[in-house]
C-alpha positions in Angstrom: 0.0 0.0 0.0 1.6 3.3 -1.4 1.8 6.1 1.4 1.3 9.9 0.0 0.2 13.1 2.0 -3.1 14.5 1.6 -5.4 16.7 2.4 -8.5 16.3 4.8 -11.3 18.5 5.8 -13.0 17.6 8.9 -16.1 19.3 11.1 -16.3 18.7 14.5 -17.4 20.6 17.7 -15.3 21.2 20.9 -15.8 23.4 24.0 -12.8 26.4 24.0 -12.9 28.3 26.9 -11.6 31.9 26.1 -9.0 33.4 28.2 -11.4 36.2 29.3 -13.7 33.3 30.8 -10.7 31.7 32.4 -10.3 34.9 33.8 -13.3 35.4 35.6 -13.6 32.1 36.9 -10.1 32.2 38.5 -11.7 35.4 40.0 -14.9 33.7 41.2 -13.1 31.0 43.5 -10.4 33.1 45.2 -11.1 34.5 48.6 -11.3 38.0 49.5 -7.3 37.6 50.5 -6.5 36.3 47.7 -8.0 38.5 45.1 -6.4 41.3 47.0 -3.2 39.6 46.3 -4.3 39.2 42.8 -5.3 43.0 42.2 -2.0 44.1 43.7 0.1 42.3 41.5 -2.5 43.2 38.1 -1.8 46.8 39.5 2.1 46.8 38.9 1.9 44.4 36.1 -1.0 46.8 33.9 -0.3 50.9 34.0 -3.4 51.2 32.5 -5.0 50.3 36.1 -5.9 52.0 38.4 -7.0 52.5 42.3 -10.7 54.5 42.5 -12.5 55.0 46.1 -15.9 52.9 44.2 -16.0 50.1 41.7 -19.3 49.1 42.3 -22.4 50.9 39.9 -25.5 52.4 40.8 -27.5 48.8 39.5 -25.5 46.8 42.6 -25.4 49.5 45.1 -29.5 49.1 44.8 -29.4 45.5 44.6 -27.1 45.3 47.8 -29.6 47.6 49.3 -32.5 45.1 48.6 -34.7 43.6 50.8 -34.9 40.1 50.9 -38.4 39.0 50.9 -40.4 35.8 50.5 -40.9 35.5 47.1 -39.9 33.9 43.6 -36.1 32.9 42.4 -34.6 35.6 40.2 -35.9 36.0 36.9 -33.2 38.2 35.5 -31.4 37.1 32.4 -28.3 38.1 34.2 -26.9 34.4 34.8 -23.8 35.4 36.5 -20.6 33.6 35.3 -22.9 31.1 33.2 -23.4 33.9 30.6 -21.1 34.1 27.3 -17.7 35.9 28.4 -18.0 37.6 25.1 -21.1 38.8 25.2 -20.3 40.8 28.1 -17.2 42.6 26.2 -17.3 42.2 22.0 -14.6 44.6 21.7 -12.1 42.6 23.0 -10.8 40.0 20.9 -9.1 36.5 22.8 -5.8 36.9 21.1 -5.4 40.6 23.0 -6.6 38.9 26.1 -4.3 36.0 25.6 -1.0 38.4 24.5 -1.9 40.6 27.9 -2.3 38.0 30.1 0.6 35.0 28.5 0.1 31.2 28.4 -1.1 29.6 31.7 -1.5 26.4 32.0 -5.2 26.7 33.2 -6.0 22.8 33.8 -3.4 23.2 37.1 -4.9 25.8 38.7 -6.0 24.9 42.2 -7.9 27.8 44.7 -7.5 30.2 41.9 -3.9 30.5 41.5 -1.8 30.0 38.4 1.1 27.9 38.0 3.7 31.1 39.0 1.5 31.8 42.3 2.3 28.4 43.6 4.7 28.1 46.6 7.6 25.6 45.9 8.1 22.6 46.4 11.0 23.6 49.1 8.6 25.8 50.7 5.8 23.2 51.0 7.9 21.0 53.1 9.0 23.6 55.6 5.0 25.1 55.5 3.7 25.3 59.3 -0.4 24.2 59.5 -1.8 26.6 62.3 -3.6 24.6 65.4 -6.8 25.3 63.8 -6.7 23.9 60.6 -5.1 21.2 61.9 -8.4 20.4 64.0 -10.7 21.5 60.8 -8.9 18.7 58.9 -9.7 16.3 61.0 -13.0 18.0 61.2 -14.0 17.3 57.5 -12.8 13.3 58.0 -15.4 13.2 61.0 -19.0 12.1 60.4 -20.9 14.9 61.7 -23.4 16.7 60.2 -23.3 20.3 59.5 -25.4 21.6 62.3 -22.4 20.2 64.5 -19.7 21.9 61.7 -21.6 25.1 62.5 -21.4 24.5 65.9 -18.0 23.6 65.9 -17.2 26.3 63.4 -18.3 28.9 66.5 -16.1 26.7 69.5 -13.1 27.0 67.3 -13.1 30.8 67.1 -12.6 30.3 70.8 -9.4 28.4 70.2 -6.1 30.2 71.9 -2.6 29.7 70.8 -1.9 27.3 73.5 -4.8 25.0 72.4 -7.3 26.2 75.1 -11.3 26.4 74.8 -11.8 30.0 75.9 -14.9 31.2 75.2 -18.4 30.0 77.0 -20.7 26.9 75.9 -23.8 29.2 77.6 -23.1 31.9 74.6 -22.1 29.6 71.8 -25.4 28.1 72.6 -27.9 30.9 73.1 -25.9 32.4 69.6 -27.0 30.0 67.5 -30.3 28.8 68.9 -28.6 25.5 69.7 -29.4 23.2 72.9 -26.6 23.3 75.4 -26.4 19.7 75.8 -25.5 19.7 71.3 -22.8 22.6 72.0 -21.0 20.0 74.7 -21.1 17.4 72.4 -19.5 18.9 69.9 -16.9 20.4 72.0 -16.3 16.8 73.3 -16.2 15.5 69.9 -13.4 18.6 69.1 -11.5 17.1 72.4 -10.5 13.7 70.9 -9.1 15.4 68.2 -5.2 15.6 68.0 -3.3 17.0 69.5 -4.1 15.1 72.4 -5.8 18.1 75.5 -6.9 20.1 72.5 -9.7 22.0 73.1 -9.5 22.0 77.0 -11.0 24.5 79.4 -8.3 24.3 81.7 -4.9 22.6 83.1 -6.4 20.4 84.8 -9.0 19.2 81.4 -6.0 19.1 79.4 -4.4 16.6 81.4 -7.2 14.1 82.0 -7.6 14.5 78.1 -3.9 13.7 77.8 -4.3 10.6 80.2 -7.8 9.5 79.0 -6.1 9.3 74.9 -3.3 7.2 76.8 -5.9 5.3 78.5 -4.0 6.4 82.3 -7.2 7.7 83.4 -8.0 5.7 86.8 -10.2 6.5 89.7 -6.6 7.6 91.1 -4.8 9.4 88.4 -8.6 11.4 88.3 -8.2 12.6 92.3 -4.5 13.5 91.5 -5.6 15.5 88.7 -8.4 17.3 90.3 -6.0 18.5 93.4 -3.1 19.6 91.3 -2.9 22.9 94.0 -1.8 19.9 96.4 1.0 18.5 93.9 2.2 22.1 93.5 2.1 22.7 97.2 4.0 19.3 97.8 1.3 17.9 99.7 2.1 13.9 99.1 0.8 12.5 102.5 -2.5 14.1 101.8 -2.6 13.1 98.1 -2.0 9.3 98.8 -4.6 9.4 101.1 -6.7 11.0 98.4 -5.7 8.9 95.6 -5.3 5.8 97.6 -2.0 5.1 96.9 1.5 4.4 98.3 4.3 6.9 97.9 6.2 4.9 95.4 2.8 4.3 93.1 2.1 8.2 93.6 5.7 9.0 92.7 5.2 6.9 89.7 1.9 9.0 88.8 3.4 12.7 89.2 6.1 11.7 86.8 3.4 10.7 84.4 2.0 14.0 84.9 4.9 16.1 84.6 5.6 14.0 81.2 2.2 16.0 79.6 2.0 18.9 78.0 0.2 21.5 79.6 0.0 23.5 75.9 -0.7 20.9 73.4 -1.1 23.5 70.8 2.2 24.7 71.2 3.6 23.1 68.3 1.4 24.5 65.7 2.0 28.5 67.0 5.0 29.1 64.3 1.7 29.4 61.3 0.3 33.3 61.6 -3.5 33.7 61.8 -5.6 34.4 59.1 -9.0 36.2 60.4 -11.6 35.4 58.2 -13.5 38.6 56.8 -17.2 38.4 55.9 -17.5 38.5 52.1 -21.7 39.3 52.7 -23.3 40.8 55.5 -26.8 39.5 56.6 -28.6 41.6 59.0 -32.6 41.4 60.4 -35.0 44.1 58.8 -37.8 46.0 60.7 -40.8 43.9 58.7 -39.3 40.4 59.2 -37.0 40.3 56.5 -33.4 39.8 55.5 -31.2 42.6 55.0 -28.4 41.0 52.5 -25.7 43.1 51.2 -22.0 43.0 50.1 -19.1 43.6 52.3 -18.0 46.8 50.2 -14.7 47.0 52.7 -13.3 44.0 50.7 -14.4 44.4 47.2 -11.5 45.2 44.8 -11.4 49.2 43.9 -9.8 49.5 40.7 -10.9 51.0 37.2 -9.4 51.6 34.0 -7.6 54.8 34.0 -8.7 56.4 30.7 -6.6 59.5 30.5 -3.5 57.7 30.7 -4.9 55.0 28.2 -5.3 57.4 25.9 -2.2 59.5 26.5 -0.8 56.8 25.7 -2.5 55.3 22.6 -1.7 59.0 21.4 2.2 58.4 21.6 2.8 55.0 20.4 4.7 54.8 17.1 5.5 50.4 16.2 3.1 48.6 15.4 4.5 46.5 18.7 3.8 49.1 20.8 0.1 49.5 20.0 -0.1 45.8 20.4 0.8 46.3 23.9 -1.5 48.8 24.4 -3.9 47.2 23.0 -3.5 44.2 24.9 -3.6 45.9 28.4 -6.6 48.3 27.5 -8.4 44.7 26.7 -6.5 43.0 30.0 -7.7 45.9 31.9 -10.9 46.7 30.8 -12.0 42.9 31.4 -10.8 42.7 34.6 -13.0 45.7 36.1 -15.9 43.9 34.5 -15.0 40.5 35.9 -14.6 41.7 39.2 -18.2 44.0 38.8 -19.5 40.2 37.9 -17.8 38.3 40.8 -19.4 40.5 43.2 -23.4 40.0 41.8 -22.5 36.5 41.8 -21.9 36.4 45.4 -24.5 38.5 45.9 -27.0 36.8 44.4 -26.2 33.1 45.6 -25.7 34.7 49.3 -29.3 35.6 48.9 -30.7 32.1 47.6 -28.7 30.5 50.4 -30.3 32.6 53.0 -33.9 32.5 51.5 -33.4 28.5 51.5 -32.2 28.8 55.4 -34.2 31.6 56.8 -35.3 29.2 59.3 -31.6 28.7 61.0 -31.1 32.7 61.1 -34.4 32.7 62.8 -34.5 29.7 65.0 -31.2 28.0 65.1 -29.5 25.0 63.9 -31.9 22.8 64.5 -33.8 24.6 61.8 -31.6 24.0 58.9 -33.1 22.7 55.7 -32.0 20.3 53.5 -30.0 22.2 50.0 -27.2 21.1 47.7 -26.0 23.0 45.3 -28.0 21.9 42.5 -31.0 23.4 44.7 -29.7 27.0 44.9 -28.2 26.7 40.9 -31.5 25.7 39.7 -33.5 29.0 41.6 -31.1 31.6 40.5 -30.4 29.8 37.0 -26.5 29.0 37.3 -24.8 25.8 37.1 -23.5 23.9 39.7 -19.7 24.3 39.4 -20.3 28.2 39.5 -22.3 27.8 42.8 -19.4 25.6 44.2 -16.3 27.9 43.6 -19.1 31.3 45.3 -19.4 28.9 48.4 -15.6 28.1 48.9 -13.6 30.4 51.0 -16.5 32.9 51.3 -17.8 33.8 54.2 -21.2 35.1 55.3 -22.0 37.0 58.7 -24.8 36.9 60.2 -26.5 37.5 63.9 -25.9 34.1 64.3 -21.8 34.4 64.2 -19.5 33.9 60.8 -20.1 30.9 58.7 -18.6 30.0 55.5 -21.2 29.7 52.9 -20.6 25.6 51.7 -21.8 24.9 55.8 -25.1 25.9 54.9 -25.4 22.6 52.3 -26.8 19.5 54.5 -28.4 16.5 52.7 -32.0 15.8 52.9 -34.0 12.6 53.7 -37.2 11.6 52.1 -40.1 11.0 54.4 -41.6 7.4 53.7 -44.9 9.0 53.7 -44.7 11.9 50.3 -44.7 14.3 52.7 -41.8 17.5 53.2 -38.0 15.6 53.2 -36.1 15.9 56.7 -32.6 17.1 56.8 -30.3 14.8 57.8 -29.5 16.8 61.0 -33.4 16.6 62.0 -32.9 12.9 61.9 -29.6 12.8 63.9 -31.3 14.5 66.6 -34.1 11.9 66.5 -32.0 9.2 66.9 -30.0 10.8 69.5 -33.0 11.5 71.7 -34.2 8.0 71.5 -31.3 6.8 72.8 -31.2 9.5 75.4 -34.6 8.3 76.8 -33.3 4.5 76.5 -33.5 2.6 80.6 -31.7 -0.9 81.5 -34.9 -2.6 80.3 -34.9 -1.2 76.9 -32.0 -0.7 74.7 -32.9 0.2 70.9 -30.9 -1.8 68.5 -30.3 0.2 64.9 -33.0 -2.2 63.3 -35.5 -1.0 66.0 -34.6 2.4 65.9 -35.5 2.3 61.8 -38.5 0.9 62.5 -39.3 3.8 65.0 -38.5 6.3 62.4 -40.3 4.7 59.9 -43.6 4.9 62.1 -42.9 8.7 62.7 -42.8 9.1 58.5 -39.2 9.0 58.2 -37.5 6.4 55.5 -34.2 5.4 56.5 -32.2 2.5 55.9 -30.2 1.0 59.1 -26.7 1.2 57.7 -27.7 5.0 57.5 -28.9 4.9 61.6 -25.4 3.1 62.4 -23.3 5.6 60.4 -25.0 8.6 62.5 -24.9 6.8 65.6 -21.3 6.5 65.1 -21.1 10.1 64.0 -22.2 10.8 67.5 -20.3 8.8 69.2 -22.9 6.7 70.2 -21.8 2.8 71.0 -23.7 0.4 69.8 -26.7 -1.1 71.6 -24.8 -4.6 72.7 -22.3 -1.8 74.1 -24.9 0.4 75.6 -26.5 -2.6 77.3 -23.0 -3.4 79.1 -22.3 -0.2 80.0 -25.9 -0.1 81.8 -25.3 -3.3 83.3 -22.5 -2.5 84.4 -23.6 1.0 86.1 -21.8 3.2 83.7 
């Protein structure tokens, strides 16, 4: 068979994402911190940008001023990010955007940042995680549902240097509408976290924590640690007689002690803090509404400085030079819109999220309604990926405390009977007050507990019962029966 070049002509279709596009949706996902970042270095990279006092318009000034009301999803054809990049800015051709911006390698960006903004690798290994990311790590592995990740959200804003609880479980509580008892469970949940006496309210609470995750703590160890002012004051005689102990078992049990850390956090205090700052602000209104409205403080306030553009496009004489200018009038002009966009988009999914949980900001967390994403993208008419990137490392404040926006998503369950589905923190707390009310005589098994559930319209499935009773730390019933036997 003879080989020969030739020609062919062949149609196909394929999705090309134009670097204007790319643009804004490297915008959309980067926090507040991070854009700032972002702006500073477009700032000394484009002379055609400027700083100005006000970057939003008239159009989002009203719509931050709006009133949040019961009624339909948005009808606007504005569809945030989901609308044509080039519709928004026809004068600006990709290869301008593409000359003023270079070749990235889009497919590797991660929160936002292109290949040049990524730390290296030798940096990466000497990179210090601060105490509480190190807890909301092992946060996200835990099964808990995101009532508790609010809850636990608001304990961890407590969290000193050293590792210590510092705030009160009475104000947590009465802040978010949550039961006391729910706000202690959390926090005990946070305390068998590592490092081991995170979380503690005290000395003394850090060390039994310590001693419990080494299983130390005896009816002995827990009368030494709860007369430490004795140990201090070199008490023994009374402390053996306390503990009920000899001196050389007591000896043995203060060098135990003294083998703790009394600041388990200590290790992690090298990584500076990072306050989060509300990206939205929601606020009660006089008539029962919800005031939402953007955090103006953080929004990005740069324009295109015209003068200077076209001082410029006056004096340029190559044809290379006008390419350039070209290139960052385009770059420029793009970003200002982009940014102008970012900020509606937040807007407007910040005000689906709280129309779909009104009944938290009023009531508490027990009130929280079951939403994914493709709930809120399908009432505001966006898809789901753009939702996603808005609810990541955004943050929403609200009279209930500072939440990032994804912990408002919780899964729903579907009631057996048609009726309204239940979130899945509604049915946690079911199954967590059955076992509360359970006596010696009558210990639910998971199988019984479904078919409680059932009865009360709820359709579960008993792996689903066992995986929240483990989320709560709940033993199982063969467990629970021993323990009750047993007087525990």
């Amino acid at each position: 068979m003879a080989l020969s070049p030739r020609l062919e002509l062949r149609q196909g279709q394929s999705l090309v994402m134009t670097p204007q596009l790319q643009q804004a949706i490297k915008l959309l996902q980067l926090s507040n911190q991070e854009l700032a970042e972002f702006i500073e270095a477009e700032l000394e990279r484009n002379p055609l940008l400027d700083r100005e006092e006000v970057i939003i318009d008239a159009p989002l000034k009203d719509e931050n001023a709006a009133l949040l009301k019961e009624e339909g999803p948005p009808s606007e054809a504005d569809a945030g990010l989901d609308l044509d990049a080039e519709a928004l800015n026809p004068d600006l051709s990709a290869g301008d955007m593409a000359e003023a911006q270079g070749a990235v390698d889009w497919s590797k960006v991660g929160s936002g940042r292109s290949l040049e903004d990524l730390p290296d690798f030798e940096d990466s290994l000497t990179a210090e995680m601060s105490l509480q990311a190190h807890i909301e790590s092992q946060l996200m592995k835990a099964a808990v549902s995101p009532a508790q990740r609010l809850i636990a959200a608001a304990l961890l804003d407590d969290l000193d240097e050293a590792g210590y609880y510092r705030g009160r479980l009475e104000d947590t509580a009465a802040r978010l509408g949550a039961p006391l008892t729910e706000v202690g469970s959390v926090l005990a949940l946070l305390q068998g976290f590592e490092p081991a006496g995170v979380m503690a309210r005290d000395v003394a609470e850090c060390l039994a924590l310590q001693l419990k995750d080494r299983n130390r703590f005896d009816p002995a160890m827990e009368a030494l640690v709860a007369n430490l002012e004795l140990l201090a004051r070199g008490q023994m005689e009374r402390l053996m007689a306390l503990c009920g102990v000899d001196r050389e078992d007591l000896q043995y049990m203060v060098a135990e002690i003294r083998s703790l850390t009394p600041k388990p956090g200590a290790s992690f205090g090298g990584a500076p803090a990072v306050t989060a700052v509300a990206d939205v602000y929601v606020r009660a209104a006089a008539d029962g509404a919800w005031l939402v409205e953007l955090n103006t403080d953080c929004l990005p306030k740069v324009l295109v400085n015209q003068v200077y553009a076209a001082t410029v496009s006056a004096r340029v004489r190559s044809d290379q030079e006008k390419s350039y200018v070209s290139a960052c009038a385009a770059s420029a002009s793009w970003l200002v819109k982009s940014l102008d966009q970012r900020a509606k988009t937040i807007l407007k999914v910040s005000r689906e999220i709280v129309r779909q949980q009104d009944g938290f900001l009023a009531h508490g967390v027990s009130h929280l309604r079951p939403l994914n994403l493709k709930t809120v993208a399908n009432a505001i008419d966006m898809h789901e990926s753009t939702v996603s990137r808005v609810t990541t490392n955004k943050f929403m404040a609200t009279p209930r405390g500072l939440f990032e926006l994804k912990y408002f998503f919780t899964a729903a369950i579907q009631a057996s009977d048609g009726g309204d589905a239940l979130s899945a923190e509604a049915v946690r707390h079911r199954i967590k007050a059955l076992i509360d009310k359970e006596t010696g005589a009558d210990i639910l098994s998971d199988d019984r507990i479904v078919e409680i559930l059932r009865e009360d319209g709820v359709d579960i499935a008993r792996r689903t019962v066992a995986k929240y009773r483990e989320g709560l730390r709940i033993p199982s019933s063969v467990e629970r029966k021993r323990r009750m036997s047993r007087g525990l």
